[in-house]
C-alpha positions in Angstrom: 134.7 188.8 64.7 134.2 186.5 68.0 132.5 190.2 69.7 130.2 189.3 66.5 129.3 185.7 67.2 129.0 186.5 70.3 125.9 188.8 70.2 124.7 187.1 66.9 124.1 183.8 69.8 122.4 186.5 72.3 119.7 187.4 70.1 116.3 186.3 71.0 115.7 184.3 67.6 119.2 182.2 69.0 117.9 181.9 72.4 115.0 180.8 71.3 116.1 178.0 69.6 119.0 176.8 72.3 116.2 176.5 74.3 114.0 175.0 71.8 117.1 171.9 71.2 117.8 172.1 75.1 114.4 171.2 75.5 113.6 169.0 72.8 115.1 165.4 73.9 112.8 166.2 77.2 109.4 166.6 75.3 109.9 164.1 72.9 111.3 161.7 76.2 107.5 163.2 78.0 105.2 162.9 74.7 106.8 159.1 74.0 105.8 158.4 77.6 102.8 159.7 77.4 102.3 157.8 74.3 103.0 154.6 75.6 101.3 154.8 78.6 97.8 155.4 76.1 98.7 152.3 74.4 100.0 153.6 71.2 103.2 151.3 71.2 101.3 148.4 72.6 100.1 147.6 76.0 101.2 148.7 79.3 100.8 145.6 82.4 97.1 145.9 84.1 97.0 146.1 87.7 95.7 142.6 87.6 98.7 141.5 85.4 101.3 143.0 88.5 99.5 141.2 91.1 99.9 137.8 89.0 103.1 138.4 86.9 103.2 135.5 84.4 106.1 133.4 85.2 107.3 130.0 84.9 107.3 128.1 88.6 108.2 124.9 89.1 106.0 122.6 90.9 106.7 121.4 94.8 106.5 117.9 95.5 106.8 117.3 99.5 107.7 114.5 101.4 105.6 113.7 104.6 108.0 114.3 106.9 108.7 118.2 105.3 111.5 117.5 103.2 111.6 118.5 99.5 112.2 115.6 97.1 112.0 117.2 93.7 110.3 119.7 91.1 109.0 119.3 87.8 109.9 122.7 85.6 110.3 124.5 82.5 112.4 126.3 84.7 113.6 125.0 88.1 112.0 128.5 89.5 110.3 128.8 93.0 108.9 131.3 95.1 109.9 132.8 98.6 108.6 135.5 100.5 111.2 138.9 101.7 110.8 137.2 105.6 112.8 134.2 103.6 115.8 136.0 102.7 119.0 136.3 104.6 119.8 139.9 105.3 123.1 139.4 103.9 121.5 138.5 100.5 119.1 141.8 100.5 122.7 143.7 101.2 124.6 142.3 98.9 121.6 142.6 96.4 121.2 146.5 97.0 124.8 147.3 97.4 125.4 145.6 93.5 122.5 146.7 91.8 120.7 149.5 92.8 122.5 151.7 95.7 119.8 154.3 95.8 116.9 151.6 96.0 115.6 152.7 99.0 115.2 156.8 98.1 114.1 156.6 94.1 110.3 155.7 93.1 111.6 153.7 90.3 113.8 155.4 88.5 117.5 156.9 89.5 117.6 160.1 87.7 121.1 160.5 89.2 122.6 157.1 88.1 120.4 157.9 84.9 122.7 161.0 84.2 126.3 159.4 85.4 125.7 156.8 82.4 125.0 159.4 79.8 127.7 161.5 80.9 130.1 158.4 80.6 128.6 157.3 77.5 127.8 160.0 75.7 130.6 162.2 76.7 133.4 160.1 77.7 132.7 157.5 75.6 132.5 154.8 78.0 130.2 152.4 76.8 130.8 150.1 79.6 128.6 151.7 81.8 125.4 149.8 81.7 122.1 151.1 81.4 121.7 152.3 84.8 119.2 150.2 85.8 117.2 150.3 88.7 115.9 147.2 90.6 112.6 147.9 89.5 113.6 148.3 86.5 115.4 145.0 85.6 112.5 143.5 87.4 110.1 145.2 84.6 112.2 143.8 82.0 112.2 140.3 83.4 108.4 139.9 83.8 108.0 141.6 80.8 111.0 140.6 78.3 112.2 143.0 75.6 111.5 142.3 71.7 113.6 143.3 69.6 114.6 140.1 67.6 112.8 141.0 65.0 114.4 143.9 63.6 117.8 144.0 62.2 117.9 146.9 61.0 119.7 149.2 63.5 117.4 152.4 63.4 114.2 150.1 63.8 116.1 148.1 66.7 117.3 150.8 68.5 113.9 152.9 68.3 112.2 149.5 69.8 115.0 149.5 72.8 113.6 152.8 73.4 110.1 152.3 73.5 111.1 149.5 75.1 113.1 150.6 77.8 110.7 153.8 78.4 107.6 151.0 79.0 110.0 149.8 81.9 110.3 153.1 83.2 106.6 153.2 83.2 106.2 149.7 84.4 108.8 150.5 86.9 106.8 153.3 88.6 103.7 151.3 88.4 105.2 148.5 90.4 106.8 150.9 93.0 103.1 152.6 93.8 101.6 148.9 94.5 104.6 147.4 96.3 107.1 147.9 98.7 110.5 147.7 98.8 110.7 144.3 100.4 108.1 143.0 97.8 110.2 144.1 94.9 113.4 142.8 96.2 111.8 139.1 96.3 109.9 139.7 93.2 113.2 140.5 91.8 115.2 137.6 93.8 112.2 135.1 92.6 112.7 136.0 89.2 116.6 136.1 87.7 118.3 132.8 86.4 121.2 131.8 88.5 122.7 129.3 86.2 123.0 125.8 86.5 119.4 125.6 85.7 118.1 127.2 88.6 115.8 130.3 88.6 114.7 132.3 91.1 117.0 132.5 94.7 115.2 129.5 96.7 116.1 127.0 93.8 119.6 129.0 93.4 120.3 128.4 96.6 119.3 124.8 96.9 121.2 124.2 93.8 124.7 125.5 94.9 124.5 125.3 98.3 121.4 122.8 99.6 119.8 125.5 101.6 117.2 127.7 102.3 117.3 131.1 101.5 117.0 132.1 105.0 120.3 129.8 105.8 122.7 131.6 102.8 125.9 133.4 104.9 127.4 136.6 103.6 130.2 134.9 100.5 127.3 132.6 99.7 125.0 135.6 99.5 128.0 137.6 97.6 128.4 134.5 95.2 124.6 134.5 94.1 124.0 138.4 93.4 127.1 138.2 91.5 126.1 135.4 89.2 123.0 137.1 88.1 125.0 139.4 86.0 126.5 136.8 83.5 125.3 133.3 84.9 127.6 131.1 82.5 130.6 133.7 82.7 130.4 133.9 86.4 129.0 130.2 87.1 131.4 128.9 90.4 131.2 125.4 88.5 132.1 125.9 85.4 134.6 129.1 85.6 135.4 129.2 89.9 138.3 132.2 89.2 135.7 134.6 87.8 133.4 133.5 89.9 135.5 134.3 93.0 136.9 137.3 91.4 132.9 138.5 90.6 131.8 137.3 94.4 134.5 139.6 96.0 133.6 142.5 93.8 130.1 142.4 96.0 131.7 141.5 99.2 133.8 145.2 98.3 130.4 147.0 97.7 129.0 145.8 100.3 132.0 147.4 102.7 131.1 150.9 100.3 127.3 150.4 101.3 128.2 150.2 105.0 126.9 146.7 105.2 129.9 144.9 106.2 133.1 147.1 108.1 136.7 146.2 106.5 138.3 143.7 108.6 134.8 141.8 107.5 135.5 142.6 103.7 139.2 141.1 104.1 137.9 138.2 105.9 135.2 137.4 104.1 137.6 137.7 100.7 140.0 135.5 101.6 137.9 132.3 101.9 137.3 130.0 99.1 133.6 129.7 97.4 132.4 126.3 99.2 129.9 124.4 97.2 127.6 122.2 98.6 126.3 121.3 94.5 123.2 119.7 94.0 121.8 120.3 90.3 118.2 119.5 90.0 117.7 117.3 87.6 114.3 114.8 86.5 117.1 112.1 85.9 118.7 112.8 89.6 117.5 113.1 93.3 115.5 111.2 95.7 112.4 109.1 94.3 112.8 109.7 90.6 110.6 106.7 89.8 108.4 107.8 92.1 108.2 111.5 90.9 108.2 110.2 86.8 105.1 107.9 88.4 103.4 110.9 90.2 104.1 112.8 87.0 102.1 110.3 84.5 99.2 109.9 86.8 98.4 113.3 87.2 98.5 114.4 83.5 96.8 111.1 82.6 94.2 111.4 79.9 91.4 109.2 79.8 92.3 105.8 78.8 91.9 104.8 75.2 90.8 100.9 74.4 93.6 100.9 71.6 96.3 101.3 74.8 95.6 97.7 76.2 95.7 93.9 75.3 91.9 93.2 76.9 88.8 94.8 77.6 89.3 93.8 81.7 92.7 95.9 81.8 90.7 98.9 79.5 87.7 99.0 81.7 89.4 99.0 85.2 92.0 101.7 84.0 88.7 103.8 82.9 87.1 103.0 86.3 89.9 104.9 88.1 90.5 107.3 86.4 86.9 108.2 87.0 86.6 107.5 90.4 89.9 108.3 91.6 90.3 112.6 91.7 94.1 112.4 91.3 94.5 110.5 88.0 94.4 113.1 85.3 94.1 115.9 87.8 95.8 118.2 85.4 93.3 117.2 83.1 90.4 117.3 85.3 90.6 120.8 87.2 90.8 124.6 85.4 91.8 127.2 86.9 90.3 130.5 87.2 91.1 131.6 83.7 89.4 128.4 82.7 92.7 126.8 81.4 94.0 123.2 83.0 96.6 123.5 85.6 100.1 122.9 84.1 102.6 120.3 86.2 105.8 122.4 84.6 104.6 126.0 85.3 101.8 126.8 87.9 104.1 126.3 90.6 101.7 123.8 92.7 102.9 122.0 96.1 102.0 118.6 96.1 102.5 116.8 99.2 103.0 113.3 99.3 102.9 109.8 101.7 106.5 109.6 100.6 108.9 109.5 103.9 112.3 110.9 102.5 114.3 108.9 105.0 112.2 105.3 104.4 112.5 106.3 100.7 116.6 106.7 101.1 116.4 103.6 103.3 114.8 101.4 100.4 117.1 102.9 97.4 119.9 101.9 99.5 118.6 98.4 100.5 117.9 97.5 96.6 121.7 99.0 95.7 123.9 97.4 98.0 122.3 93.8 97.5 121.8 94.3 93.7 125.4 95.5 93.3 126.8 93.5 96.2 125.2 90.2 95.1 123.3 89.9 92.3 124.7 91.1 89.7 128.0 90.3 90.2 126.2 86.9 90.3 124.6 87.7 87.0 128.0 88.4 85.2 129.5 85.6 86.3 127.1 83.6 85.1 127.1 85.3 81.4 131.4 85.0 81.2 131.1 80.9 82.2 127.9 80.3 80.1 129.0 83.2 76.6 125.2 83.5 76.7 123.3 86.3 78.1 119.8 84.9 76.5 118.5 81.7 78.1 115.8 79.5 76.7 115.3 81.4 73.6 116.5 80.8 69.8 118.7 83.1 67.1 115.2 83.9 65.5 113.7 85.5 68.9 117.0 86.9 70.2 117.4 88.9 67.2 113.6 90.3 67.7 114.5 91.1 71.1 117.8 93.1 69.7 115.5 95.0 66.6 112.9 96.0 69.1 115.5 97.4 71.4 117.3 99.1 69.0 114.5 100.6 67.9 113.8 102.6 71.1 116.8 104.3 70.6 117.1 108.3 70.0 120.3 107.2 67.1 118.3 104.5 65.7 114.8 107.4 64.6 117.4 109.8 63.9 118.9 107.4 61.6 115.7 106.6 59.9 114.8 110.2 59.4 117.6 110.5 57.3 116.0 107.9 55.3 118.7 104.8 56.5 118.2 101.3 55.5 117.9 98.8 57.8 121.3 97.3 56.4 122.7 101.0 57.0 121.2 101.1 60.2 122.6 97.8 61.9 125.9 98.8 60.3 126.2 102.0 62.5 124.7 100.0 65.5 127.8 98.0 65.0 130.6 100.4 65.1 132.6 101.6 68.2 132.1 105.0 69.3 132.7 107.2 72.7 129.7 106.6 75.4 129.3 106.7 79.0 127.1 103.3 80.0 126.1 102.2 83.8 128.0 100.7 86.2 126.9 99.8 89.9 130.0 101.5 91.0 129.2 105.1 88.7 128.5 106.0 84.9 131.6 104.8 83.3 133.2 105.8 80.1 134.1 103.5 77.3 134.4 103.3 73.8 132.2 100.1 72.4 129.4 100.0 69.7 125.3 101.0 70.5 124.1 97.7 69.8 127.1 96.2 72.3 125.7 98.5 74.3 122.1 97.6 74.3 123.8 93.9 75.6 125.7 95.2 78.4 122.3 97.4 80.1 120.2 94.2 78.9 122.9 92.1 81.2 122.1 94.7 84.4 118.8 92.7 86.3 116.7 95.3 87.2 114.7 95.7 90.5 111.8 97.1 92.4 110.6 97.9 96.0 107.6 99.5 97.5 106.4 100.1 101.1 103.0 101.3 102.5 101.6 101.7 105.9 98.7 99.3 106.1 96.7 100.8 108.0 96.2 104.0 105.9 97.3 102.8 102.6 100.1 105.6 102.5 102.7 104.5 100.3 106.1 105.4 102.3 109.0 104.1 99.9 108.8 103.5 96.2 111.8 102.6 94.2 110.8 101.7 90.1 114.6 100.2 89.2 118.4 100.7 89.8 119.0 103.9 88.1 116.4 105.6 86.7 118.5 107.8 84.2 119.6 104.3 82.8 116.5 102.0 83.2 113.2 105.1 83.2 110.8 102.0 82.6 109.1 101.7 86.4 108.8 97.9 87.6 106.9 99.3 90.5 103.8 100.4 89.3 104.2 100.6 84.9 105.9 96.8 84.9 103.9 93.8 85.1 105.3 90.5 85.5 104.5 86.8 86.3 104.1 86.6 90.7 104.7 83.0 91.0 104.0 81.6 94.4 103.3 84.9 95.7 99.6 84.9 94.7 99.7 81.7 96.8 98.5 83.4 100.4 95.0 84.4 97.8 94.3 80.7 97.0 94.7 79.8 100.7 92.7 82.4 101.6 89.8 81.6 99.4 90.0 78.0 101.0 89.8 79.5 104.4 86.8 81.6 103.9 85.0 79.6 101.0 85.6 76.2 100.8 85.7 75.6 105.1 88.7 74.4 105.8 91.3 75.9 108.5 95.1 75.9 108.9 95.3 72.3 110.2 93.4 70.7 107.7 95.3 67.6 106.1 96.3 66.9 102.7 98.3 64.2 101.1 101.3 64.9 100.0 100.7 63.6 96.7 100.2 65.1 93.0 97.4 66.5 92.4 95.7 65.9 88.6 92.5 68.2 87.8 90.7 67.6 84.1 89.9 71.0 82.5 86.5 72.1 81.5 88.2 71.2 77.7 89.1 67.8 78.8 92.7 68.4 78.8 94.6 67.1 82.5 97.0 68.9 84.7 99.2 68.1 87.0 101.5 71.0 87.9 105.1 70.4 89.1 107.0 71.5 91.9 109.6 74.0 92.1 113.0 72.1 93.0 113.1 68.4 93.7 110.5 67.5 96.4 109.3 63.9 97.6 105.7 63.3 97.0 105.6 61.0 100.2 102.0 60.6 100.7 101.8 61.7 104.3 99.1 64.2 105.8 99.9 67.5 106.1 97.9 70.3 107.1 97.5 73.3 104.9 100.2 75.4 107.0 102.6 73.5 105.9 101.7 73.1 101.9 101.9 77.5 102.1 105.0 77.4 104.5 106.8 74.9 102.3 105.2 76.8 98.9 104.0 73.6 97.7 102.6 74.0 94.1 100.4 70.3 95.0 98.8 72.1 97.6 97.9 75.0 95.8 96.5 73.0 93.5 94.7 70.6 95.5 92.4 73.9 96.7 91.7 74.6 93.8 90.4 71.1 92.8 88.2 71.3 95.6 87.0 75.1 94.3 85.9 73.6 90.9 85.6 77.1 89.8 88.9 78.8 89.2 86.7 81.9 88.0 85.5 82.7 91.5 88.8 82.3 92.6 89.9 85.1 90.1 86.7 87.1 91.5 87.9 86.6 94.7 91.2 87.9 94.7 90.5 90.8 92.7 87.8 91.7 95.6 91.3 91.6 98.0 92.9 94.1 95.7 94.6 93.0 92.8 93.0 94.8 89.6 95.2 93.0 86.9 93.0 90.6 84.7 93.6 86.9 85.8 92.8 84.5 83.4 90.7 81.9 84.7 92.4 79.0 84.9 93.3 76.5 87.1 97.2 77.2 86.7 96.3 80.9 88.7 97.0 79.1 91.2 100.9 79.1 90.6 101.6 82.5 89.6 100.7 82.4 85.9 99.2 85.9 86.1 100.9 89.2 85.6 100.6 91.6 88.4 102.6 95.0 89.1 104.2 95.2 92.5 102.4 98.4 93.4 98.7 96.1 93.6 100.4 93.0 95.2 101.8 95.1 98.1 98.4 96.6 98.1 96.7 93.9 98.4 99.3 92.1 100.9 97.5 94.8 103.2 94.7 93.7 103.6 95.9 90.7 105.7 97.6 93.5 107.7 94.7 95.8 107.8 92.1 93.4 109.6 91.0 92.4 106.5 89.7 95.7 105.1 91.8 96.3 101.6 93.1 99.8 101.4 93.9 101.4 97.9 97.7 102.5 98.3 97.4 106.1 98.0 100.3 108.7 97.5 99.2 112.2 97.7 97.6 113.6 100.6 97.0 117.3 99.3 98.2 119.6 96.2 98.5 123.6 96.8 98.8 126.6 94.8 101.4 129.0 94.8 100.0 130.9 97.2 99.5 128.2 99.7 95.9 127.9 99.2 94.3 124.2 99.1 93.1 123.1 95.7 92.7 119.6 96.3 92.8 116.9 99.2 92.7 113.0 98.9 91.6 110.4 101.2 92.1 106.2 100.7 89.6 103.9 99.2 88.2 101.5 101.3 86.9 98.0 100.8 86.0 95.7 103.2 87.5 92.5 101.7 88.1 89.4 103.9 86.9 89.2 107.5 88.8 89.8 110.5 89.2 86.3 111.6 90.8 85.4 108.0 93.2 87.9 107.7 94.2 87.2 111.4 94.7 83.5 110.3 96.4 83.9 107.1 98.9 86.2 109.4 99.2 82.9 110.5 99.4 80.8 108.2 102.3 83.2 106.6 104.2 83.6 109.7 105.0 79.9 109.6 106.1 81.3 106.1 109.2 83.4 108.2 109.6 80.7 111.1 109.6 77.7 109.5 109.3 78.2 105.7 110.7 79.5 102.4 111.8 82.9 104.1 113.2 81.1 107.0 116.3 82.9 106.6 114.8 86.2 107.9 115.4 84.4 110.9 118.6 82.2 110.7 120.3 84.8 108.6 119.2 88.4 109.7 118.2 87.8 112.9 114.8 89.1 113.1 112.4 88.2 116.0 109.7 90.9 115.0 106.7 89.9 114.6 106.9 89.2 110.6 104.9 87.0 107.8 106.2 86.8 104.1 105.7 85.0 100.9 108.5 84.1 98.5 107.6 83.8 94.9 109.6 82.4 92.3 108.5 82.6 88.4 109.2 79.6 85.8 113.2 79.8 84.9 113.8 82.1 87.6 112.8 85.2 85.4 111.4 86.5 88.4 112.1 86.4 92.2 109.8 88.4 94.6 109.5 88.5 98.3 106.2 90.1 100.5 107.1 91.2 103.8 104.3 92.0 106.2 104.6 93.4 109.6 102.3 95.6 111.7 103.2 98.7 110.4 104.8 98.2 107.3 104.3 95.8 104.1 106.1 96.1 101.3 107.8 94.2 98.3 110.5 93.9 96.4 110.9 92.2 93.1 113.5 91.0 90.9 114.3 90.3 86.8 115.6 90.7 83.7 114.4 93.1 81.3 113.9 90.5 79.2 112.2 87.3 80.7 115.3 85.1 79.4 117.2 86.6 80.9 117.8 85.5 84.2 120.3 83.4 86.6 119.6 79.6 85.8 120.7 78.7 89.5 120.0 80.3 92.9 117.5 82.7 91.6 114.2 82.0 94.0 112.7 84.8 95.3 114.5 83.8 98.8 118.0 84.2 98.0 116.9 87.4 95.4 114.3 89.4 96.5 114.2 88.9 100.3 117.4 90.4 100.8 116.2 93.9 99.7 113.4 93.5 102.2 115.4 92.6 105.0 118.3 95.2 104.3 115.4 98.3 104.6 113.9 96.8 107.5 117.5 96.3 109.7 117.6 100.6 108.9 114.0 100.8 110.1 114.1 99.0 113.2 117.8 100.5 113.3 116.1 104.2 113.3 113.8 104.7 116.2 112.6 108.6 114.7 110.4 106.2 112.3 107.6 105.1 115.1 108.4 101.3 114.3 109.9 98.4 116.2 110.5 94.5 115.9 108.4 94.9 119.7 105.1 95.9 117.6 102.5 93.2 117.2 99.8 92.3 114.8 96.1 93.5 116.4 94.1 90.5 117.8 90.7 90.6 116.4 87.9 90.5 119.9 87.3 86.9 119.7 89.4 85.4 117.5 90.3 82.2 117.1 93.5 80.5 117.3 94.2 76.8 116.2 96.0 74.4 117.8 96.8 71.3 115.3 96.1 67.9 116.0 98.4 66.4 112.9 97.6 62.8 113.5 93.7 63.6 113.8 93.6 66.3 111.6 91.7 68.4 114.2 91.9 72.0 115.0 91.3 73.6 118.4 90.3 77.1 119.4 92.3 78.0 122.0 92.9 81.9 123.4 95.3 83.8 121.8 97.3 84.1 125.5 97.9 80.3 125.4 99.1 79.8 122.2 101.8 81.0 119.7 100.3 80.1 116.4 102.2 77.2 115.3 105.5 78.6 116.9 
């Protein structure tokens, strides 16, 4: 019977057909393939498509000084060349996934055949796929789709087709790479967890270096993770993580990478984080980056976004004059579509120095959490009021509006919630984490609570530039920007109080003929309106109207709002005054009246240090600018930017309102940069106090640097009712950055650098009793000293 079988199986018609099903699975594996590769189950990647995979990178953005300050993403995902990598990370790579990747073309047949054994066979089906490098880089530029079928026969002939197309893209991207392309393809292109993609944002992430730096366990730690990011994450499961990390450290030993006294040595040390997740909330300048961010995917400004046509029109004038508002809008790339912030992966490199920029957020910390608030909550426990000036009526606006901001409270009226409802839920207790100067703290207390407490924080703002080219160096919107995202630096406007005083005196000095020694009574001043109203301003504090000459100096060193005043009863014509400063740089509208004169107008900090410059800058006003140049991917230069110029005041006025504001730091309002912080630089300033204290502000010039730093309540009524001019408030910030900046001599600035002498200028020499002034040279003379 078996003899029977036997030589039933030898006949040709058997033989035929063993080889006929021997053969089979091959052609139908060679006729899909050659069915794919015509097109028949959808397209294949062109050539051009593998030279310019589509992938998500995440945009650069560069200090001056080299240093990378942050990224904005869809995924944190940027690119690195193979000279990049560590060795160590191309071993452990290899030695993981792909042990033949340096003798296949694509494809290991012989891996290929150990899964199916296992698999099919032995039922093991553990194995994997058998994936190649190339492979699992095909399926990560080009993603598998298979959602769309549930049923199992339809889902499991797409893997198929699917996983033969990566065969074939496989091959195709072995003929037009090399090796050390694909492994950084590959490296550039798998998620690492923790929101990181790609091994130069992996490697930041989890150990803040380069991919060049990574050691061999840090190397280990990162292949591994690729597998199963969450399961193997070193942050949020560390035992698998270690367990999954010395798995590659003993493959690497198998490869011949490492020898075994390395393997035991290596596996005995601990997985040493050096965490920094990137996140738009987190990180050096976030204001800055949010501000960077919203300028260059500006549109065109609307009329409907502001509260007068002078506001509308000069946001329209730059944003068409100036290239990098709406940039994203503006440019196309090759393909004809805009470029895209979250996904082209651009460098942008910026005026930003990352050390002045750590310097200023710590300045405005320490004294804000040091000082002032503690200050401010002092105040609120001894008064029970956080609101100051205000009634029940506006108070509860205040409270609606803010409310209304809130992610609960549009969720809530989605759902179709009353506004009884609403307040109701805004009024119980629940579980929330809410700022503290010492770290986010968790408490249990209601939303509109809550809204109080962050209402009760006083919020702050600095900004430095470099005068002389405009470059902005240090930019810091507020305390905490994942608290407090609204930017008092450049979005903000607010009331500048005596700060806009150095502009009146300058407008005297160059329009109306007088100089620094000019005397005025000290007397009130009263000025009838074009309407035939009268005004008399008052004075800050209690001050004796004595009646005695002084010379103009001293009405800008002693902030004297009679002073002020007095110019601009002699101007007539508080609308060319307006003109005027606007020509020095400020583009906020300024209503023309003769109160400008105090600090009735609302300017953002980011114009008045601007314009501050000018007196710096010989004169000649220089737009602050913040980008230098933006990049491609590839490192070729799409765009470059340059400062605006204007020549504003002459050389001789700037040089005597240096002057004029030194007095200002010698013998002034900011006398305490002196007396209390020691400086003997050569410095001018401007304090500036708004009505109530709702704002305090302080200018710092020197030779190199100007900048300002300002501080309020969200709210205007909200503010300290004592000790809240801009000298005991805002100065301190300025002072605490510039004691680091003189303290760090890499910077290129010292308290030894001196304001330029304009060729022939003029220095006066008062005469108080005749009210005359004498040009004397510069060598003879400290000005007023």
């Amino acid at each position: 019977m078996a003899q029977k079988l036997i030589d039933k199986l030898q006949t040709p018609k058997a033989i035929k057909w063993f080889w006929i099903l021997l053969a089979s699975p091959v052609a139908l594996i060679l006729l899909l393939l050659l069915l794919i590769g015509i097109g028949v189950f959808g397209k294949l990647p062109t050539f051009e498509e593998l030279e310019n995979p589509k992938s998500n990178l995440a945009t650069e953005i560069y200090s001056e000084d080299g240093k990378m300050i942050g990224s904005f993403f869809v995924q944190n995902r940027s690119y690195c060349d193979y000279d990049e990598l560590s060795p160590s990370l191309v071993a452990a790579l290899v030695s993981t996934e792909d042990m033949r990747f340096y003798s296949h073309s694509g494809i290991d047949f012989i891996s290929l055949a150990r899964v199916a054994v296992r698999t099919i066979a032995l039922a093991q089906f553990g194995q994997g796929g058998g994936s190649t490098i190339s492979q699992q880089l095909a399926k990560n530029l080009y993603p598998r789709d298979t959602a769309a079928y549930n049923n199992p026969i339809s889902k499991g002939s797409k893997l198929v087709i699917s996983k033969l197309k990566e065969w074939i893209t496989a091959v195709m991207l072995e003929r037009n790479y090399t090796k050390e392309e694909i492994i950084a393809m590959y490296l550039n292109t798998v998620e690492y967890g923790s929101n990181a993609y790609g091994i130069k944002s992996a490697a930041r992430t989890f150990f803040n270096k380069l991919p060049s730096e990574l050691n061999a366990e840090e190397s280990a730690m990162l292949v591994g993770v690729v597998n199963k990011p969450t399961r193997y994450s070193p942050v949020q499961n560390p035992d698998r993580a270690l367990a999954r990390r010395n798995l590659v450290i003993a493959r690497m030993k198998q490869q011949g990478y490492i020898d075994r006294h390395q393997r035991d040595s290596l596996q005995a040390l601990p997985i040493d984080l050096d965490y920094h997740p990137v996140s738009h909330n987190e990180g050096t300048a976030t204001y800055f980056r949010e501000m960077l961010r919203m300028v260059m995917t500006a549109k065109r400004p609307t009329r409907n976004q502001f509260l007068n046509e002078w506001d509308y029109d000069q946001a329209v004038k730059q944003w068409d004059t100036n290239p990098l508002y709406g940039w994203c809008v503006k440019n196309v790339k090759s393909d004809g579509t805009p470029y895209n912030l979250y996904r082209d992966g651009l460098k942008i490199y910026t005026t930003i120095n990352a050390t002045m920029q750590e310097y200023a957020e710590d300045a405005l910390v320490a004294h804000m959490s040091k000082e002032i608030q503690p200050t401010m909550d002092r105040q609120v426990r001894a008064t029970k009021r956080l609101f100051n000036d205000i009634g029940k009526d506006e108070i509860d606006r205040i409270m609606r509006n803010a409310m209304r901001q809130t992610d609960r409270y549009r969720a809530l009226k989605n759902d179709g919630a009353s506004d009884e409802e609403i307040m109701s839920e805004f009024k119980k207790p629940v579980k929330m984490k809410v700022f503290s100067y010492k770290g986010e703290r968790d408490t249990t207390m209601s939303p509109y609570d809550s809204i109080l407490y962050h209402k009760q924080i006083l919020r702050a703002s600095f900004m430095a530039i470099d005068p002389s080219t405009g470059y902005v160096k240090a930019y810091v919107g507020g305390p905490n920007y994942r608290y407090f995202k609204y930017d008092m630096a450049k979005q903000g406007k607010r009331q500048v109080g005596s700060t806009i005083k150095p502009f009146i005196y300058t407008f005297a000095i160059a329009h109306l003929g007088y100089d620094p020694c000019t005397l005025v009574p000290n007397l009130p001043v009263t000025i009838e309106t074009d309407n035939g109203t009268i005004w008399q301003p008052k004075e800050a504090g209690r001050v004796e109207y004595t009646g005695e000459l002084k010379p103009l100096w001293w009405g800008l060193a002693n902030s004297r709002n009679n002073y002020s005043a007095w110019i601009m009863k002699q101007a007539r014509q508080p609308q060319a005054v307006a003109d005027y400063i606007h020509k020095m740089g400020i583009k906020s509208y300024i209503d023309p009246v003769y109160s400008l004169c105090l600090g009735t107008p609302d300017f953002s900090l980011f114009e008045l240090v601007g314009a501050y410059g000018t007196f710096a800058n010989r004169g000649v006003f220089t737009d602050p600018i913040f980008v230098t140049r933006i990049e491609d991917r590839n490192g070729n230069v799409l765009a470059t930017f340059a400062p605006a110029l204007q020549d504003a005041i002459s050389e001789q006025t700037a040089f005597t309102m240096l002057g004029m504001m030194k007095n200002v730091v010698t013998s002034g309002t900011a006398g305490r940069l002196r007396w209390m912080y020691g400086f003997k630089a050569d410095m001018a300033g401007k304090t500036g106090t708004s009505q109530k204290n709702s704002d305090a502000w302080f200018m710092g010039v020197t030779p190199k640097i100007v900048a300002g730093a300002w501080v309020g309540g969200e709210d205007r009524s909200v503010h300290l009712n004592g000790a809240g001019d801009g000298a005991r408030v805002a100065l301190p910030i300025f002072a605490g950055f510039m004691k680091k900046i003189y303290g760090d001599p890499s910077l290129g600035v010292s308290e030894s650098d001196l304001f330029p002498v304009p060729v022939g200028a003029v220095v006066y020499q008062c005469n108080e009793e005749k009210g005359t002034a004498t040009a004397v040279p510069r060598e003879e003379d400290e000005f007023f000293d």
